[in-house]
C-alpha positions as CSV (number, residue, x, y, z in Angstrom):
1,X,169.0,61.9,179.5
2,X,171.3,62.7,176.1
3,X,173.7,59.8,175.3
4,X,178.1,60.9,175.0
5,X,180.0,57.9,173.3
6,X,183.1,58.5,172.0
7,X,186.2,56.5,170.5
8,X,190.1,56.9,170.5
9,X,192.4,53.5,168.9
10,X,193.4,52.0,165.9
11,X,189.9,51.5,164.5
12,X,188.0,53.2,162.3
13,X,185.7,55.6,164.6
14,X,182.6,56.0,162.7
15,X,180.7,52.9,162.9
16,X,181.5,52.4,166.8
17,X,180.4,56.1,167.8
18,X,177.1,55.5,165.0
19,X,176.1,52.2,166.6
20,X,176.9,53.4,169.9
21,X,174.6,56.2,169.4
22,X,171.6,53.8,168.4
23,X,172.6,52.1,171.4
24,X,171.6,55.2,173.5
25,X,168.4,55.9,171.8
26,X,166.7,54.6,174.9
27,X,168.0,57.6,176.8
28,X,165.4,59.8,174.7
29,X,166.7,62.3,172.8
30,X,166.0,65.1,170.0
31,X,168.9,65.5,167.8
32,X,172.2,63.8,167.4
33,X,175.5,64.5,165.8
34,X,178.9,63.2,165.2
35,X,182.4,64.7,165.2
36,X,185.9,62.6,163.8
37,X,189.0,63.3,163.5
38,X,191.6,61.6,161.6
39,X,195.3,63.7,162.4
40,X,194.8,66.3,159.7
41,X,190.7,66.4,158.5
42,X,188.0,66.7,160.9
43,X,184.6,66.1,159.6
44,X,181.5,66.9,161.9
45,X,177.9,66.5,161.1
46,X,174.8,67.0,163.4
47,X,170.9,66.8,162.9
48,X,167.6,67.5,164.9
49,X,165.4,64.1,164.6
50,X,166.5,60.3,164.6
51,X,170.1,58.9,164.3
52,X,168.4,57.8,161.4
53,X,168.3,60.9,159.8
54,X,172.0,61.7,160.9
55,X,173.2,58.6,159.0
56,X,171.8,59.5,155.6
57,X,173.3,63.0,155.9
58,X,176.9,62.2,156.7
59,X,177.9,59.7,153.6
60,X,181.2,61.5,153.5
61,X,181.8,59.8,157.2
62,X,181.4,56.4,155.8
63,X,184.4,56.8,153.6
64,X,186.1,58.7,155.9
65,X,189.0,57.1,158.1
66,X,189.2,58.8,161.9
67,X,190.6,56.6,164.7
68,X,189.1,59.2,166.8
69,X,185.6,60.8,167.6
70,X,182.7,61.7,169.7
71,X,179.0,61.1,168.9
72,X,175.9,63.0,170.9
73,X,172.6,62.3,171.4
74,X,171.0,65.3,172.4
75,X,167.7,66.2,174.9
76,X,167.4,69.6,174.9
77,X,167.5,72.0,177.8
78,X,169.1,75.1,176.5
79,X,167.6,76.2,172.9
80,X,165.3,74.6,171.1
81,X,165.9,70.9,168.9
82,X,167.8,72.2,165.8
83,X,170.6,71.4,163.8
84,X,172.2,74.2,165.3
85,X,172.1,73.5,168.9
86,X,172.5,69.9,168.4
87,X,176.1,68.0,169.8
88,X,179.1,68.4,169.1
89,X,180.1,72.1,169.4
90,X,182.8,73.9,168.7
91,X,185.2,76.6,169.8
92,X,185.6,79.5,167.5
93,X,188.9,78.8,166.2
94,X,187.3,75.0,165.3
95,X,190.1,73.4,167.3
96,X,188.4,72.1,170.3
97,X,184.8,69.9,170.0
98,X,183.0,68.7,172.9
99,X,179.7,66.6,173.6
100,X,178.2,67.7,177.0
101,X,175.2,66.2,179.0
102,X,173.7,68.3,181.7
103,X,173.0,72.2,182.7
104,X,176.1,74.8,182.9
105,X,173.7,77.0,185.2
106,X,175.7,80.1,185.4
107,X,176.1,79.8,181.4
108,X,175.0,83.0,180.6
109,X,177.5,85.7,182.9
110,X,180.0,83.3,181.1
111,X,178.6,83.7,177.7
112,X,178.4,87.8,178.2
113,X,181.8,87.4,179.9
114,X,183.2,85.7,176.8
115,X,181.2,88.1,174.4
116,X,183.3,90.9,175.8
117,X,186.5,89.0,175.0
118,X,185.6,89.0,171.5
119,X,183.9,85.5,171.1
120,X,181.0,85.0,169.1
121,X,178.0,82.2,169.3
122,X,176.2,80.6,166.8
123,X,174.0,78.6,168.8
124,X,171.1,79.0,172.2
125,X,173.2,76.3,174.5
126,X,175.2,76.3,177.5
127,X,177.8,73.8,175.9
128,X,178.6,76.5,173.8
129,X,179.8,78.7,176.2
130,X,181.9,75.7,178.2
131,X,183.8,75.1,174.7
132,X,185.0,78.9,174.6
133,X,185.7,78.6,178.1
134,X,188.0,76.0,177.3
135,X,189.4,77.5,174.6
136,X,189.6,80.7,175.8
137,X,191.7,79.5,179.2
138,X,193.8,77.2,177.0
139,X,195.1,80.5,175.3
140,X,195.3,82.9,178.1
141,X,197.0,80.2,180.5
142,X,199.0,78.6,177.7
143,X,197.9,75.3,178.7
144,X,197.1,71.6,177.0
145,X,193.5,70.6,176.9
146,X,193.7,68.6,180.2
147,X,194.6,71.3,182.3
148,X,192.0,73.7,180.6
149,X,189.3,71.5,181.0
150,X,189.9,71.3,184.7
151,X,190.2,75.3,184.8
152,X,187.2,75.6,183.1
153,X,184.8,73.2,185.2
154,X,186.4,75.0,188.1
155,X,184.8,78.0,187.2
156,X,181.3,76.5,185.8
157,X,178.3,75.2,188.3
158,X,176.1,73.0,187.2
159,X,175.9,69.3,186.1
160,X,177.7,67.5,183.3
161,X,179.6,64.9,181.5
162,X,181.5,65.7,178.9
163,X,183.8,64.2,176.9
164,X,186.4,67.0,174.3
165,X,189.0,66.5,171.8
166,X,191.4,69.2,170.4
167,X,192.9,68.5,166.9
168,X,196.2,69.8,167.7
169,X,196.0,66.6,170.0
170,X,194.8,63.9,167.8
171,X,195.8,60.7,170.1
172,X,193.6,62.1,173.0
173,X,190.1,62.9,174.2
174,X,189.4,64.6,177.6
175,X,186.2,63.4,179.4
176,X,184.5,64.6,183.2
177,X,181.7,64.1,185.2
178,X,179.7,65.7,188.0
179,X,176.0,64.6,188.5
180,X,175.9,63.0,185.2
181,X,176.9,59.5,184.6
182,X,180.0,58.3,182.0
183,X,182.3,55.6,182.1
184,X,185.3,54.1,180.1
185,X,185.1,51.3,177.9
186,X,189.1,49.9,178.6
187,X,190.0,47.9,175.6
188,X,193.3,46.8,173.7
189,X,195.5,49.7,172.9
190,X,191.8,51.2,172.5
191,X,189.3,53.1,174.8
192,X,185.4,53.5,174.2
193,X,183.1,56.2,176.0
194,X,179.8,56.4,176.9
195,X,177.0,57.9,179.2
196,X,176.9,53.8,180.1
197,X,178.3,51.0,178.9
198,X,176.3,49.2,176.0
199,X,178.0,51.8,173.3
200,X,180.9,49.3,173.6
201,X,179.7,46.1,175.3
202,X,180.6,44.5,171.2
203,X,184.3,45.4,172.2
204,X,185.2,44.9,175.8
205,X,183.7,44.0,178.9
206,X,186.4,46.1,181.2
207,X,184.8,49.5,182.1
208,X,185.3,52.6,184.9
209,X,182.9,54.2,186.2
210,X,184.6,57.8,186.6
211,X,182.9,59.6,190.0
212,X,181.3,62.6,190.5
213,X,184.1,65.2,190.4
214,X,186.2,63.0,188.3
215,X,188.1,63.5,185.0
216,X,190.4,61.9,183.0
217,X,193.1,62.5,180.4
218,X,192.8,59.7,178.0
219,X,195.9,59.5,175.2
220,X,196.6,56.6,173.2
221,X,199.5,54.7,173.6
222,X,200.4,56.5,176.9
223,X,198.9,55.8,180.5
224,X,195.4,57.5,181.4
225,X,195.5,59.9,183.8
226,X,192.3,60.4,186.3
227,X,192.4,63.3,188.3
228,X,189.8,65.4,190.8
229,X,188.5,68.1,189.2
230,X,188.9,70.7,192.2
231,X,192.0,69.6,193.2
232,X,194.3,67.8,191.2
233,X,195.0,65.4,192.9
234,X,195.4,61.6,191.2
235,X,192.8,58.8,191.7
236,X,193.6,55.4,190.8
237,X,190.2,53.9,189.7
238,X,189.1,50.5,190.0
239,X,188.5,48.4,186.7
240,X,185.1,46.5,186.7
241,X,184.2,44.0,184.6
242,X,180.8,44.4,182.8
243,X,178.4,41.4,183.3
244,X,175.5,42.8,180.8
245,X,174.6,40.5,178.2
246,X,173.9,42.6,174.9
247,X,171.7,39.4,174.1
248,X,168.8,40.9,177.1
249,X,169.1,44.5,175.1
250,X,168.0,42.8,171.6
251,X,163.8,42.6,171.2
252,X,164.2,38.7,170.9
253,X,161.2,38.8,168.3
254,X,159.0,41.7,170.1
255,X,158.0,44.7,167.9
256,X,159.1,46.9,171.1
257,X,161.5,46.7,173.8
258,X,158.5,47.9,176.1
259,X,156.4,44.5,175.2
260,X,159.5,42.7,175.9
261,X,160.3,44.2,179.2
262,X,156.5,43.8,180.3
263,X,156.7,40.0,179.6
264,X,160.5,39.8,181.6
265,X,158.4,40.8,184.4
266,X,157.8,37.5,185.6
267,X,161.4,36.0,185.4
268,X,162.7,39.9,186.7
269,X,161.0,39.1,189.9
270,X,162.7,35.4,190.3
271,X,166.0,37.4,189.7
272,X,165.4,39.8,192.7
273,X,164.4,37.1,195.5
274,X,167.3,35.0,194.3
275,X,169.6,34.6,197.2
276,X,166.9,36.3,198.9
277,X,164.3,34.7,199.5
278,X,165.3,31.6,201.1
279,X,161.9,29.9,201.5
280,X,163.2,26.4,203.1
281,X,164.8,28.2,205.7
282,X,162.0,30.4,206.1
283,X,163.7,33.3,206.2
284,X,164.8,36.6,203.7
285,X,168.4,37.2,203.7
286,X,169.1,41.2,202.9
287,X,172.9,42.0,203.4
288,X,171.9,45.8,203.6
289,X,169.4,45.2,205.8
290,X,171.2,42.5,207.9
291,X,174.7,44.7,208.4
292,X,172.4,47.5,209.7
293,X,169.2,46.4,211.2
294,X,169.9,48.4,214.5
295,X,169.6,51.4,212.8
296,X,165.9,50.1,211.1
297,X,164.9,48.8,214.5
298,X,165.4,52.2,216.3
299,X,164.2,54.6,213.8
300,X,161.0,55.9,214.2
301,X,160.7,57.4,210.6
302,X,161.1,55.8,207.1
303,X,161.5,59.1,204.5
304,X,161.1,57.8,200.9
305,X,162.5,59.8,198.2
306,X,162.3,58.9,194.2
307,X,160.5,60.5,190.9
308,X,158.5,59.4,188.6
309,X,157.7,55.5,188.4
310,X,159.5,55.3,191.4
311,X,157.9,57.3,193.6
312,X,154.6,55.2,193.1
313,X,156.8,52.3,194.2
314,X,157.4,54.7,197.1
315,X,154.2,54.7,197.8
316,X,152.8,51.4,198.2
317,X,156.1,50.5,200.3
318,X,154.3,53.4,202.3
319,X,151.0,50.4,202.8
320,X,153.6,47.6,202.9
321,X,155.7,49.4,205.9
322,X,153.2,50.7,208.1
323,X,151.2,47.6,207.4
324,X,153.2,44.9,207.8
325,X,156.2,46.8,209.8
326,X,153.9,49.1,212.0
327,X,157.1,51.7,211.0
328,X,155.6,55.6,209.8
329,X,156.4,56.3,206.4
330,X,156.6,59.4,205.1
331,X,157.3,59.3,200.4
332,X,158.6,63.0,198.9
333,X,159.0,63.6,195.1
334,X,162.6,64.4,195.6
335,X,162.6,67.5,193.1
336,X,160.6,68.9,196.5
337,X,162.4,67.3,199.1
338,X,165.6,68.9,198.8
339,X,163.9,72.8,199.0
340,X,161.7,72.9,201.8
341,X,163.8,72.1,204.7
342,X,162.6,68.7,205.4
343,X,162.8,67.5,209.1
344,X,165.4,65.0,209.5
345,X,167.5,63.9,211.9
346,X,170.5,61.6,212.5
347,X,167.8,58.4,213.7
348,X,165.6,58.7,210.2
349,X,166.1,56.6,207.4
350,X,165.9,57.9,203.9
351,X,165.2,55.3,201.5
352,X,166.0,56.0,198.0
353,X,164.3,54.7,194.4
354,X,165.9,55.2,191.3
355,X,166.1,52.9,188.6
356,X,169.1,54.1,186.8
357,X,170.8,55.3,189.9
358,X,171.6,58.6,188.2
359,X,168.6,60.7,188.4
360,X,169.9,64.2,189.5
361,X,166.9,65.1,192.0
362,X,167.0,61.4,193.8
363,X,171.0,62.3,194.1
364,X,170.1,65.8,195.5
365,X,168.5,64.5,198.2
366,X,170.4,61.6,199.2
367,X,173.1,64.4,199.8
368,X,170.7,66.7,201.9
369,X,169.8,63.7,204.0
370,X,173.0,62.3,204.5
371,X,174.2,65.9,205.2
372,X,171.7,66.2,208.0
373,X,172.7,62.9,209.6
374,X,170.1,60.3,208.3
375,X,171.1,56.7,206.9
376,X,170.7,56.4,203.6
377,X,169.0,53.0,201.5
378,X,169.0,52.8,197.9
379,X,167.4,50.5,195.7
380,X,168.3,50.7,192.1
381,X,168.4,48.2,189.4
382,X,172.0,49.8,187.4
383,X,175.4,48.2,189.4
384,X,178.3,50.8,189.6
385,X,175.8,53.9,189.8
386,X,176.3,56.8,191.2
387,X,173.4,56.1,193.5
388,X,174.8,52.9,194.6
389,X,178.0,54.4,195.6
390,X,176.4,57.4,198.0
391,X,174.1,55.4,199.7
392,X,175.0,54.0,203.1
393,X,173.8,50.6,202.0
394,X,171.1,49.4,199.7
395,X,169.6,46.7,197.4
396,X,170.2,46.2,193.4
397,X,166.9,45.1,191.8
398,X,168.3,43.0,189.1
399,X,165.8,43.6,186.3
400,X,168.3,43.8,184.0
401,X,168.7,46.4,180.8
402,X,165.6,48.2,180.3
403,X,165.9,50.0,177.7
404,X,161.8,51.6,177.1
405,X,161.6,54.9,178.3
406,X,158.4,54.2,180.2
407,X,159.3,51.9,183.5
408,X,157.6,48.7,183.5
409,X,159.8,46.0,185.0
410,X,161.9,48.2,186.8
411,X,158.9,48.9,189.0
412,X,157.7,45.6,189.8
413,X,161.1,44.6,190.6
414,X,161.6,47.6,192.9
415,X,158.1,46.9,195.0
416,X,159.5,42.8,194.7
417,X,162.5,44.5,196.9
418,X,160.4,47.0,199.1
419,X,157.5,44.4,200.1
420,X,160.7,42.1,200.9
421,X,162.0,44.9,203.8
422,X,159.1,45.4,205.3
423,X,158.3,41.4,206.2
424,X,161.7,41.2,207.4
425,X,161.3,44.2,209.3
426,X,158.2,43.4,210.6
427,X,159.1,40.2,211.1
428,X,162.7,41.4,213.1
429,X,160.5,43.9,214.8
430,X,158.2,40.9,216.1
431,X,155.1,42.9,215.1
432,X,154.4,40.0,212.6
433,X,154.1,36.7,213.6
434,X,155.8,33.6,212.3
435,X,152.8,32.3,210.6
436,X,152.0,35.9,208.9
437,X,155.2,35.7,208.2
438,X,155.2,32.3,206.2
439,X,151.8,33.7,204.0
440,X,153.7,36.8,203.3
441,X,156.9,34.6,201.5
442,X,154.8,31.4,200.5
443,X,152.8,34.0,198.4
444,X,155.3,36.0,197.5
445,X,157.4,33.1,195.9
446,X,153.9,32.1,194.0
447,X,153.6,35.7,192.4
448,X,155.8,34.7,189.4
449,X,152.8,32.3,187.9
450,X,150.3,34.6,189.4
451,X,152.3,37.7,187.2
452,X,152.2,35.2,183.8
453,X,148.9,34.1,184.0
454,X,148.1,37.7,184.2
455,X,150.2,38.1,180.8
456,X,148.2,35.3,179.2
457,X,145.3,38.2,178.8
458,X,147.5,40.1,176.5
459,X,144.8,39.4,173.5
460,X,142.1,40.4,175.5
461,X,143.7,43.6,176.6
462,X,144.4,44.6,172.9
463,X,141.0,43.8,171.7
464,X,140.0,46.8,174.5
465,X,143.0,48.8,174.0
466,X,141.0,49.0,170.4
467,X,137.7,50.1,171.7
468,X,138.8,52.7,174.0
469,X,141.8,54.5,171.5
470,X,140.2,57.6,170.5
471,X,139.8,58.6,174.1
472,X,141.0,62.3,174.8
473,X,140.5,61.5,178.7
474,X,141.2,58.6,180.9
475,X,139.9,58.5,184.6
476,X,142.0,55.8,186.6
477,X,140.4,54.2,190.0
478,X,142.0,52.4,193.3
479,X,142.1,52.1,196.7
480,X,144.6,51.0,198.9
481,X,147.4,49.0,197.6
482,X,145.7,49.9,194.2
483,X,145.5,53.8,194.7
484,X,149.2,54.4,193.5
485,X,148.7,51.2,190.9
486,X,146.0,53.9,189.5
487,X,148.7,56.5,189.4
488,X,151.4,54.6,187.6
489,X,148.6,53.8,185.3
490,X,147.5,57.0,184.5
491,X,151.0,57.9,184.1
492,X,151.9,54.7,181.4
493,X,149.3,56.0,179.6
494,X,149.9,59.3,179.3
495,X,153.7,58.9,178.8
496,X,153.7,56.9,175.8
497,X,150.2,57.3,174.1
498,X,149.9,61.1,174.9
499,X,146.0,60.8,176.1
500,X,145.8,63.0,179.3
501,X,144.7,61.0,182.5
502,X,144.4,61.0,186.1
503,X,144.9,58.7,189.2
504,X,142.5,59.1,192.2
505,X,141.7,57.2,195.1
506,X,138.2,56.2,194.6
507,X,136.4,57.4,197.4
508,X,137.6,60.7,195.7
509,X,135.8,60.7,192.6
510,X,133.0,62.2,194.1
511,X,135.0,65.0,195.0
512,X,135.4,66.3,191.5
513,X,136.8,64.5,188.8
514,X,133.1,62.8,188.9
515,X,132.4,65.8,187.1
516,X,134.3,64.7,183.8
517,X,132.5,61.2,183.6
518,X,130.2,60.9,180.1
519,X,130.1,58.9,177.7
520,X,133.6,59.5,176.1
521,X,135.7,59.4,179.2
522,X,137.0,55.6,180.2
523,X,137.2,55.0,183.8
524,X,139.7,52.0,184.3
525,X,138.9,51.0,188.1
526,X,141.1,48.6,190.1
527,X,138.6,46.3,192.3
528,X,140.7,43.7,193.6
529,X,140.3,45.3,197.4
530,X,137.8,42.9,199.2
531,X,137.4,45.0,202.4
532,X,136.2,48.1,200.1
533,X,134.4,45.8,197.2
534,X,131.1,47.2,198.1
535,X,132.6,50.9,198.5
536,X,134.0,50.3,194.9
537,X,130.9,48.9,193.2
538,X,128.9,52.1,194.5
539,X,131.4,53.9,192.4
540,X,131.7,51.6,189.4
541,X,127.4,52.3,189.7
542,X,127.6,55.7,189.7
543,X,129.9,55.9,186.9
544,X,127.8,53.7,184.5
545,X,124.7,56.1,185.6
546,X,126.2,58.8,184.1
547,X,127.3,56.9,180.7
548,X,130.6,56.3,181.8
549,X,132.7,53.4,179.9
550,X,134.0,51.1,182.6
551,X,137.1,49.0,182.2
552,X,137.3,47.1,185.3
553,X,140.4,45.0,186.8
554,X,138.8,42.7,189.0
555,X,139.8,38.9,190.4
556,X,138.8,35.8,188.7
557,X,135.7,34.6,189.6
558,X,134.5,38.4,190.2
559,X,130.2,38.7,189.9
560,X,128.9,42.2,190.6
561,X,131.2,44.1,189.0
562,X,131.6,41.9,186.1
563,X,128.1,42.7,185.5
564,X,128.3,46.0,185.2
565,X,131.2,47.2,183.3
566,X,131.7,47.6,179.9
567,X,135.3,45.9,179.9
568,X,136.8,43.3,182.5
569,X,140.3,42.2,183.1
570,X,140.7,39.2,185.5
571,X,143.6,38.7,187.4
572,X,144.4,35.7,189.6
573,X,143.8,36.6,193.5
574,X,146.4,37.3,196.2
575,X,147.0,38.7,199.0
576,X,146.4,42.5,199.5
577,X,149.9,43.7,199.4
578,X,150.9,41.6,196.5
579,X,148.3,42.9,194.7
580,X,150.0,45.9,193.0
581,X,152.0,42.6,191.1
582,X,149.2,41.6,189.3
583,X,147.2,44.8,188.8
584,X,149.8,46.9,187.3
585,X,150.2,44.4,184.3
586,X,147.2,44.8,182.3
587,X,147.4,48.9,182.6
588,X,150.8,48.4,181.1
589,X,149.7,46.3,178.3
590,X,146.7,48.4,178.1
591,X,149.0,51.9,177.5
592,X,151.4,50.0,175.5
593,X,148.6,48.8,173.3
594,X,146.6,52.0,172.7
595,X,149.9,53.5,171.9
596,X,150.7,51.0,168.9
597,X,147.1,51.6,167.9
598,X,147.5,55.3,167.8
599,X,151.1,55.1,165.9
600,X,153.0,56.4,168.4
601,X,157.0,55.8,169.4
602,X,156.8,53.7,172.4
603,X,159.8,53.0,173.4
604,X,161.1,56.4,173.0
605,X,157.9,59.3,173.7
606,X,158.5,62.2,172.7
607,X,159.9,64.8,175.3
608,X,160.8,62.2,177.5
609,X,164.2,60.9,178.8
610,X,164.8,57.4,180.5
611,X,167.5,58.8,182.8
612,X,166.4,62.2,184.1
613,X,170.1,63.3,184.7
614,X,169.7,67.3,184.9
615,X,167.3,69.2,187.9
């Protein structure tokens, strides 16, 4: 959510922070801006809409020489997308800019604090008001930027990154984090910042990931300092080196970065059980299950905590645990879990989803858990995030970049990882046997083909995507397995084509949304489940009674349903809790293609952010 790069070196700033900033429209994002400074001139432009936009509104930047700068990409939360509330603001004197991600929450008894002192606003947002504060410390206290900055936060609660320059300090730029993610781009004589790190993967591979409460004091020439926030104290920060190749961000010939990420799914999955899956041995090798398996074979509880994509991931490792693992499993949107006094205890496991590691509801309650005793698991697919460091232990997904908004790889990868603990649970637990054991893996290892063949009906899928476009409604169907399959494919759909729709079990239909079916309302049903077919096809027949359209998913070779829909997808057959891996493609490519149809962004939907970094 909103993208901060900045730049301070020898280098001309402008085209670094510009392509940076295209580099972060994946983030989402409703107005952008950029500020540069040069030692005496400081030139700032910002503009609701695309980066696009920006750049044919700030020709003067393009002649103008600044070594340093910050760039914004804005999502709002305070005030509405305008030119005036877009990033970077300013301080009332015009010495101090700053680019902020995040909520100040207690922005306005600051603002009406700041008003009585005599400042004055020209914009709706809460980065407003932290500016002043800065600048309004910095005079009272008679302090440099650095020590302002910290003041200031001091006295702020909320989240944020931010990164600030003053212009009567020209070689340095003050950046912080708490709850929101940023790191620093370490180069030659040069620094880069950015909410992650492909502003400045063209210029160094060396970044540090600052941690929550964190700030540094970045000057040219001299050493950085990074400091905590509340205390002052000095942190010495370890270096990583970056091992993203910018070639996986480019489309590589795809019209969207969605399409391409749908079609990685295959090779995303190979990456996750490498190392893993060790099928000649006959067994799955999972450090952060392996260093702690004690604490999974004693608990009674499994909590699952995620949003979004994720927390349909959540639940079909809800089927897979109990299932195969015979271990209750309870999944919580975590925007709820941290505010009604969940029931935890030192001998639960929390398990959390996230695939940037930084949503700020998935963090919240990975601290409430760990604060009431539990062990904490996260899976995530971003290495170095903030997720990955609270956590107790956990998994990495290895999708790589994925840079559409709406999820697509990210969630295969993370149910490739969640099916994979619960066989080695279940197996460890000696509630499955060794040859249920070997089907589980033998299979699982065969999904890759099973997930391309599945691909191979991209042509089809379009041709339907075509007939069904003008849809206002969409009605998704599953059971089982295929019940939170129907969810995530009501929620592709309405995500990126903007056509409302709705996930049920099937048995439910009759209990309501039955109601809706006519002639203009698809119903996409998942009938892969063999122990409810006949349970399914009373539904698909009462849905074509009443005139509905009927896209079915169903396996190859599939008779009685086949006869009766309108639509069919077929999808090569597995076993019941590997059947989310083939089902889920064709709604993806189903969304993504009614989206193209209808015109619409698809890699960056309106409204929407890929990292939900603010509650």
């Amino acid at each position: 959510m909103c993208g901060i790069v900045g730049y301070l070196g020898s280098k001309n700033a402008y085209p670094i922070i510009l392509e940076g900033l295209k580099r972060l429209e994946y983030r989402g994002y409703d107005s952008a801006g950029i500020c540069l400074y040069n030692g005496n001139k400081l030139i700032s432009n910002k503009s609701k809409g695309k980066i696009s936009k920006l750049e044919k509104r700030i020709s003067k930047l393009k002649t103008f020489h600044g070594n340093i700068g910050i760039g914004h990409t804005r999502w709002a939360t305070h005030g509405e997308p305008n030119d005036k509330n877009s990033h970077p603001h300013s301080s009332n004197s015009n010495d101090i800019h700053i680019v902020h991600n995040g909520i100040i929450e207690n922005y306005s008894a600051v603002k009406e604090e700041l008003i009585n002192k005599g400042f004055h606003f020209h914009s709706e947002t809460d980065t407003e008001v932290l500016v002043n504060l800065i600048e309004y410390i910095q005079i009272k206290e008679n302090v440099k930027l650095g020590e302002a900055v910290q003041l200031a936060l001091n006295q702020v609660i909320g989240a944020y990154s931010i990164a600030a320059i003053d212009i009567k300090k020209p070689d340095e730029i003050v950046v912080a984090r708490l709850g929101s993610p940023l790191c620093i781009g370490v180069g030659k004589d040069e620094y880069f910042i950015g909410s992650d790190a492909t502003p400045f993967l063209d210029y160094t591979k060396k970044a540090i990931y600052l941690k929550d409460g964190e700030m540094a004091i970045i000057r040219n020439h001299k050493p950085t300092q990074y400091r905590k926030i509340a205390d002052d104290s000095f942190t010495n920060p370890t270096v990583e080196k970056l091992e993203i190749d910018l070639a996986k961000i480019q489309k590589k010939g795809f019209d969207h970065f969605m399409l391409k990420e749908i079609f990685e799914q295959p090779s995303a999955v190979i990456d996750t059980l490498r190392g893993r899956l060790r099928l000649k041995k006959g067994i799955i090798k999972m450090s952060g299950i392996d260093d702690f398996i004690d604490k999974f074979l004693s608990t009674n509880k499994i909590t699952i905590v995620a949003c979004g994509t994720s927390w349909h991931a959540g639940l079909i490792a809800e089927y897979m645990f109990e299932k195969i693992a015979k271990i209750s499993v309870e999944v919580e949107y975590a925007s709820e879990f941290r505010y009604r006094n969940p029931v935890i205890d030192k001998s639960d496991i929390v398990i959390a989803i996230s695939q940037s590691g930084e949503t700020a509801d998935t963090l919240a309650a990975i601290k409430l858990a760990k604060k009431q005793g539990a062990f904490v698991y996260g899976i995530c697919n971003v290495v170095g995030s903030t997720i990955s460091r609270e956590a107790d232990a956990g998994s990495y997904t290895h999708a790589g970049p994925e840079i559409g908004v709406a999820s697509t790889k990210a969630f295969i990868t993370q149910i490739t990882i969640l099916f994979l603990i619960a066989v080695k649970l279940g197996k460890s637990r000696g509630v499955l046997s060794s040859k249920q054991f070997r089907e589980y893996i033998y299979e699982l290892n065969s999904i890759k083909k099973k997930i391309t063949k599945v691909l191979s009906s991209n042509d089809k899928i379009k041709k339907i995507a075509a007939k069904i476009k003008n849809a206002t409604n969409c009605l998704y169907l599953g059971r089982g397995y295929n019940f939170p399959v129907a969810l995530e494919g009501a929620l592709k759909l309405k995500e990126i084509s903007y056509i409302h729709a709705e996930g049920y079990p099937a048995a439910e239909m009759k209990h309501g949304p039955i109601a809706l079916i006519d002639k203009n309302m698809p119903s996409i049903i998942i009938a892969t489940n063999k122990l409810y077919y006949d349970k399914i096809l009373s539904n698909v027949q009462e849905i074509k009674s009443r005139k509905g359209k009927i896209i079915a998913v169903v396996f190859e070779g599939d008779k009685e349903i086949s006869k009766i829909a309108d639509y069919t997808i077929e999808v090569p057959e597995t076993i019941p809790a590997l059947t989310p891996f083939v089902t889920t493609i064709p709604l993806q490519l189903l969304s993504y293609h009614i989206a193209v149809k209808l015109g619409r962004n698809v890699d960056q939907p309106r409204n929407l952010a890929k990292s939900v970094t603010v509650e």
